[in-house]
C-alpha positions, 0 to 999 in steps of 0.5 A: 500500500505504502509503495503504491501511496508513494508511486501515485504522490511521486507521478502527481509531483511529476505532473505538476513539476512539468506544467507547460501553462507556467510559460508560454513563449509567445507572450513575451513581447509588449509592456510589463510594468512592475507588480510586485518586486523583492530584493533579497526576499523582502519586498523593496519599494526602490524597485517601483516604476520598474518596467521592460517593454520588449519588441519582437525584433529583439530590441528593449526599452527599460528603465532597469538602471534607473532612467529609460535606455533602449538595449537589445534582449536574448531569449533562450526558450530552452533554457528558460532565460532572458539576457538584457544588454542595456548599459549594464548585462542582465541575466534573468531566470524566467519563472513563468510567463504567460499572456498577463504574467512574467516573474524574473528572478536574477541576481544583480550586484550581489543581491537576489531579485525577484520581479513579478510583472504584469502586462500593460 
């Protein structure tokens, strides 16, 4: 009983760990403005107006340093990435996307980001 308990909880998990809905590679272009964004685990106010605006050309728009620059943008479907060339080298971990969400996390100068963002 105990084995098949545990063969049923492990497909469950592996059914769920392999999800495709948490990331939809066609939803990536247009606006996404800041939502929520977190620093270290703790929600950082320093990060409000955050926003990515990316073309399908491969071109961005950000304001990821603080001021509005352009940049261009690398997104690795396989891999789950996005590298962002825009002043400074940005390399975000795609944690889902889909038509309304994108959640990045990355680390930047020695801190962990999180951004959760929303389509606009």
């Amino acid at each position: 009983m105990k084995y098949h308990l545990l063969t049923a909880f492990s497909l469950l998990l592996l059914t769920v760990a392999c999800r495709t809905d948490q990331f939809d590679d066609t939803a990536l272009p247009g606006r996404w403005e800041l939502a929520e964004g977190f620093r270290d685990g703790k929600e950082s106010k320093m990060l409000d107006g955050l926003f990515f605006e990316f073309k399908p050309d491969g071109q961005l728009i950000t304001n990821i340093l603080g001021e509005q620059t352009s940049g261009r943008y690398d997104f690795d479907t396989g891999k789950h990435t996005i590298s962002i060339h825009s002043g400074a080298d940005f390399l975000f971990a795609i944690r889902k996307l889909d038509k309304a969400e994108l959640i990045l996390s990355g680390n930047i100068n020695g801190s962990n980001f999180k951004f959760i963002l929303h389509k606009k």
